[in-house]
N, C-alpha and C positions, 0 to 999 in steps of 0.2 A: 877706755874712754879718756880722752883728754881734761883736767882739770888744771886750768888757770884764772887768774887772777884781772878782773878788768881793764883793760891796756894793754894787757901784754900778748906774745904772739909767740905761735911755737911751727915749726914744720911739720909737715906728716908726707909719710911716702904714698902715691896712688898709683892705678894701673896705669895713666897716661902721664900725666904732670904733678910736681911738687905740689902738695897744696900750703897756706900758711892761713892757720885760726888763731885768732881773735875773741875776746870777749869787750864787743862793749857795751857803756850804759844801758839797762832799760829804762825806760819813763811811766808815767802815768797819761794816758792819752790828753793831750789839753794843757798839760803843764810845762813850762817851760825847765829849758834844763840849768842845773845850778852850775857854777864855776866851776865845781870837781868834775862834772861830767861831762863838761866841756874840755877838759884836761885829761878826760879819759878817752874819751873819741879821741884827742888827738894821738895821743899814746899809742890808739889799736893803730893808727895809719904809719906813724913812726916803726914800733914795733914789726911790722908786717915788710916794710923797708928794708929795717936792720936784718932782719933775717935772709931775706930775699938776698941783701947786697952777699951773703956768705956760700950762698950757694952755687955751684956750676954754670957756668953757659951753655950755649949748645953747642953744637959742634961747630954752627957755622961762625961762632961767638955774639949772637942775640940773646938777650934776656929779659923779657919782659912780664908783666904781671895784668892780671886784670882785676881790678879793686870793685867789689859789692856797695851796694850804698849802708854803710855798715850802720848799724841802729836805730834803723827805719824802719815802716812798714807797723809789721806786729809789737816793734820795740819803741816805736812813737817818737823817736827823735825828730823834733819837726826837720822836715826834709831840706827847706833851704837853709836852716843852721848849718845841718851836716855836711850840706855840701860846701858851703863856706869855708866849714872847717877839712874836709878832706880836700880841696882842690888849695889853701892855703898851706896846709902841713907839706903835701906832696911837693910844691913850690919851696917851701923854706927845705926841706930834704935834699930834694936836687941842689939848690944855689947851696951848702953845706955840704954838698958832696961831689964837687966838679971832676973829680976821678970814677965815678961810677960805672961796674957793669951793667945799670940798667940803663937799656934801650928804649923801652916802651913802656907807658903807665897809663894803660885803659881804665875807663871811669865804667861801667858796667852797669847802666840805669835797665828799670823793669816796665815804669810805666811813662806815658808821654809826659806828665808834669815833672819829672824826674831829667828827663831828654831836656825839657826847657829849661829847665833852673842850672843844671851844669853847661848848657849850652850859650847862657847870658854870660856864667861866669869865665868861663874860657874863652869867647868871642868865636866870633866866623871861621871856620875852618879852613888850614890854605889849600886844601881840594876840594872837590865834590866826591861825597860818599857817597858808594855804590848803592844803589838804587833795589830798596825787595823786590824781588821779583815779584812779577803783574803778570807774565807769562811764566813756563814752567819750562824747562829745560827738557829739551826733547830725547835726548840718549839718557839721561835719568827716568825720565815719567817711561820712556821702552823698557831701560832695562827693571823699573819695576814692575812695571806690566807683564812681562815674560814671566818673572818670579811669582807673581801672583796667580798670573794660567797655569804652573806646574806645582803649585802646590797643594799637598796633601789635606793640611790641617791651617786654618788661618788663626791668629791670635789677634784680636783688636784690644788695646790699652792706651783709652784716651783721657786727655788732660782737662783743663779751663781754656787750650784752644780752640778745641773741636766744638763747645758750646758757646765759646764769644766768637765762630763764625758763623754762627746761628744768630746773633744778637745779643747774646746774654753774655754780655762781657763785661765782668765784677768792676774794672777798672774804668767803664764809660763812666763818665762826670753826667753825659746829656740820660741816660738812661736812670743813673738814679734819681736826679731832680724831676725827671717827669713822674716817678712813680712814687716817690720819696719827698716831696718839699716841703715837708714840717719837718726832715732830718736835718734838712741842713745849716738849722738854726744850734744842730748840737756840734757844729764843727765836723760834720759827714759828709764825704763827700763822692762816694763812689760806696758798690756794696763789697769791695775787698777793703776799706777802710772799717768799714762795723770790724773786722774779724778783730779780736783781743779790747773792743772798746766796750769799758765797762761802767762809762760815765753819765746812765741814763736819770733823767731825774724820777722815775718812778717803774713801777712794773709793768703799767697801765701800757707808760711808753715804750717799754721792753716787748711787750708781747703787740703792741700793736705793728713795732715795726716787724717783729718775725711773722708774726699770721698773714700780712702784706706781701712781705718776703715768699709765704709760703703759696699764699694765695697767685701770684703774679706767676711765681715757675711751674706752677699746676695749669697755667691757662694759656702756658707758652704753646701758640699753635704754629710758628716759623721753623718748620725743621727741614726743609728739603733736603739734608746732609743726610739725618740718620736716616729719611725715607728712601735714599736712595743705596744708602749702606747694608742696612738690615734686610732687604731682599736678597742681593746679592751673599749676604755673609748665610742666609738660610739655606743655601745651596751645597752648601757642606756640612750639612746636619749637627750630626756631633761632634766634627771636629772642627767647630768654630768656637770659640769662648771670647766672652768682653771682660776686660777690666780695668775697671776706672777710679780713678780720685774722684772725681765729680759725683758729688751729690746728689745731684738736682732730678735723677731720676728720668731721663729724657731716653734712656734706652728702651728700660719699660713703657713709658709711654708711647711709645713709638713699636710697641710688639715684640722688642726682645725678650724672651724667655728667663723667669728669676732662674730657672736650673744652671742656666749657662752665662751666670753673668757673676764676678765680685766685682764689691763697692768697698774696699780696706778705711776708705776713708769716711767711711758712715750715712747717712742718708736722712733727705727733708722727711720719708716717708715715717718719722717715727720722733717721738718727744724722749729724752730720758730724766730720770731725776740727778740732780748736781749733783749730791752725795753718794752715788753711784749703791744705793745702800743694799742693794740686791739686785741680781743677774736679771732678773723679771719684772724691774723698775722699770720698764720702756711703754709706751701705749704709740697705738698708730697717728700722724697728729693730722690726716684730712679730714676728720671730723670734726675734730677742736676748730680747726680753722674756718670750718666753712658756717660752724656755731657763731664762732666768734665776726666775722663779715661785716656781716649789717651792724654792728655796732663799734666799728671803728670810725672817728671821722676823716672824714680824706682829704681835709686840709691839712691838720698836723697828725696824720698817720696816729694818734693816740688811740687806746683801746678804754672804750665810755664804761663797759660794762666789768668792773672789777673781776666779779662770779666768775668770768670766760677766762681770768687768769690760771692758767693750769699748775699744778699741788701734786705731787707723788701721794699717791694712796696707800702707800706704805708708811712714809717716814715723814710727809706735811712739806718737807722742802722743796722749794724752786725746783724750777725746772727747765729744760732747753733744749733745742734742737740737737738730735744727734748724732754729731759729727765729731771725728778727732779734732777738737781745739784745746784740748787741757787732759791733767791726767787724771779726770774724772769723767772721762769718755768710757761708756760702755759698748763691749764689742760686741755682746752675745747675740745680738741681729743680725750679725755677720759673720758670723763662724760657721754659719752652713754655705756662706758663699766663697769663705778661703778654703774650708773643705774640699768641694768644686773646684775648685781654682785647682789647687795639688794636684787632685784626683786627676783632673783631666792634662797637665802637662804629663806628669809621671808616665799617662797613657801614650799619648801621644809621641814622646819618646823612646819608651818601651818599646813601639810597634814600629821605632825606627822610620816614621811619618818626617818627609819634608813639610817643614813649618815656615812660615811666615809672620814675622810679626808686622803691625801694620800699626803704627805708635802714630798718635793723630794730636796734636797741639800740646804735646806734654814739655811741662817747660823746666825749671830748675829751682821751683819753690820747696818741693818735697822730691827732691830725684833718687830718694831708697826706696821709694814706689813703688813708681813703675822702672825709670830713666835705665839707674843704675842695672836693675833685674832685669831687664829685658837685654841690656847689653853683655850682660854676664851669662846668660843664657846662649847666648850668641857665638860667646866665648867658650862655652867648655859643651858644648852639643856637637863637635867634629864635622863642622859646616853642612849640617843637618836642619839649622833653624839658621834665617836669614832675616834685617831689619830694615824696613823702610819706613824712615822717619820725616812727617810732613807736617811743615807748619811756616810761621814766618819767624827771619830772625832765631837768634840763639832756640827756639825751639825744634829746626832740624838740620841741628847737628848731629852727626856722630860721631863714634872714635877714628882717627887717619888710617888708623892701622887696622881695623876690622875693613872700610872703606876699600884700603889697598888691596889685602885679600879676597875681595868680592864677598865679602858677607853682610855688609851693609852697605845700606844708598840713605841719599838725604832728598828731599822736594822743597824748594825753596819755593811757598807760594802758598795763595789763598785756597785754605781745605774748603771752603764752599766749590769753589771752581776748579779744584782736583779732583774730588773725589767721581765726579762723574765720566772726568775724562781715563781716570785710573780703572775705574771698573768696566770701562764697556768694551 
């Protein structure tokens, strides 16, 4: 494990490209940052520079980086400080270093408020950038489709794509204000904003916004993705398996099987206690929530009726949904589903089964996931398991060099309107 110091940057070696990490500031969500931490973002951008500048070119002698919006998101750095400060550092770097081997310094935003605020501060671009695709590439979408009619065993391991092409996408601003507008008097402003904010003014309003939360993706009825997935994927009995980051529980609802399904990253279907105080602090929370309902108001999402706040019946403390967000996540609701999960690749490989992976909106927030495992899998199965990775944007990519070899494809395009064309 890498341990550094905030600012500073170190290299590490990876299967495709250098990578250079970084520590910088966290914040408190809502607070502004102090002068040290503004001296320490700039540091991680500096830093990440100096290293870079020491490292090799490539052969053809390009050298380029692509820079993360470093201390944002879960780490609260209000986004257009940040980026004032990386797109000025980067700036003073360069004019400081007119001999440089670096070529390229890509700014690497995640969500569209991220695109606009570096996109004011750099100005108009002098081309036009390539265009997502709106249609899909027709010798890719073939040659997945081939791999998919001769496949033995199918893997699906989907992301927060494959559900915000359904609608439920964490980062819509229009989505949470409709369902959420007494949040966003607390500075909320999307539901991937709630994740790490811990600045409610009561419990009342903690639990009101999660039983909302819970209530709203329990009544999500727009699925024509997985309605038209999960027939098809039942066609290979037991050698199909799902596994997902997403929460939200939309396979089951939708008829997938719990036998054949893990969720690593934990599930709406279940409350735990913070203090993690024992393995069988978990209760189911659709009950809780549909208790609690009628008594939130649906002006400012607040919960009226204290009583409906939920209390571990072991140890008295708080309580939360649970999902990996801290290291007081409990797994054990999940460990029959990573069980499964082994169980059936181990097989699957054993019996020397062409595999298919079929990675649906998985993107680079959490890539030891799925991203990473599935590519590694790819990797050391003796072109036995193959990867087709669909989504838009940085979400399907793969490695050049698995790609070259023909063991992965990428879909560049909207998984509502691939996946039908890919299954039929």
């Amino acid at each position: 494990m890498l341990r550094q110091d905030r600012g500073c940057g170190k290299s590490a070696s990876s299967e495709c490209r250098p990578e250079q990490h970084t520590v910088g500031p966290q914040l408190k969500r809502g607070v502004s940052p102090t002068e040290t931490e503004r001296k320490q973002l700039t540091k991680s951008y500096d830093s990440i520079l100096d290293a870079l500048e020491h490292l090799p070119c490539e052969e053809d002698g390009s050298k380029s980086v692509a820079l993360c919006c470093i201390s944002t998101g879960l780490f609260a750095f209000p986004a257009d400080e940040a980026a004032e400060i990386a797109v000025s550092t980067v700036t003073s770097w360069l004019q400081k270093h007119p001999s440089t081997t670096i070529n390229d310094v890509i700014f690497n935003t995640f969500i569209k408020s991220d695109t606009e605020i570096y996109s004011k501060l750099l100005g108009p671009t002098p081309t036009n950038p390539l265009p997502l695709a709106k249609t899909l590439p027709q010798s890719t979408l073939s040659l997945a489709r081939d791999w998919l009619a001769s496949a033995d065993a199918v893997l699906v391991t989907a992301g927060a794509g494959l559900s915000a092409a359904e609608g439920l996408d964490y980062h819509s601003r229009d989505l949470f204000k409709k369902n959420f507008p007494g949040c966003l008097k607390l500075g909320l402003t999307s539901l991937y904003s709630v994740f790490g904010f811990n600045d409610w003014p009561s419990e009342e309003h903690r639990w009101g916004y999660f039983f909302t939360h819970l209530n709203m993706v329990a009544n999500w009825s727009n699925t024509p993705t997985y309605q038209a997935l999960i027939p098809w994927l039942r066609n290979f009995g037991q050698d199909a398996f799902v596994r997902t980051s997403n929460a939200d529980g939309l396979f089951l609802a939708n008829g997938w099987p719990k036998g054949q399904l893990s969720t690593p990253q934990g599930s709406y279907g279940y409350l735990q206690c913070l203090n993690n105080c024992r393995i069988d602090a978990v209760v189911p929370s659709a009950p809780l929530a549909a208790d609690a309902m009628p008594h939130i108001d649906k002006a400012t999402q607040k919960l009226l009726d204290s009583s409906k706040i939920p209390l571990c019946r072991f140890c008295g403390s708080k309580m939360s949904i649970c999902v990996r967000a801290g290291s007081w996540f409990n797994q054990a609701p999940f460990q029959e589903g990573e069980a499964q999960w082994k169980a059936w690749k181990s097989r699957v490989l054993r019996e020397k089964k062409n595999v298919v992976i079929l990675e649906l909106g998985v993107g680079m927030n959490t890539p030891g996931v799925l991203r990473w495992p599935n590519e590694d899998l790819v990797m050391r199965s003796g072109g036995r398991v193959k990867l087709i990775c669909l989504g838009m944007g940085p979400e399907a990519m793969v490695p050049w060099e698995q790609e070259d070899e023909g063991l992965s494809t990428c879909i560049q395009g909207d998984i509502g309107r691939a996946i039908p064309l890919l299954l039929e």
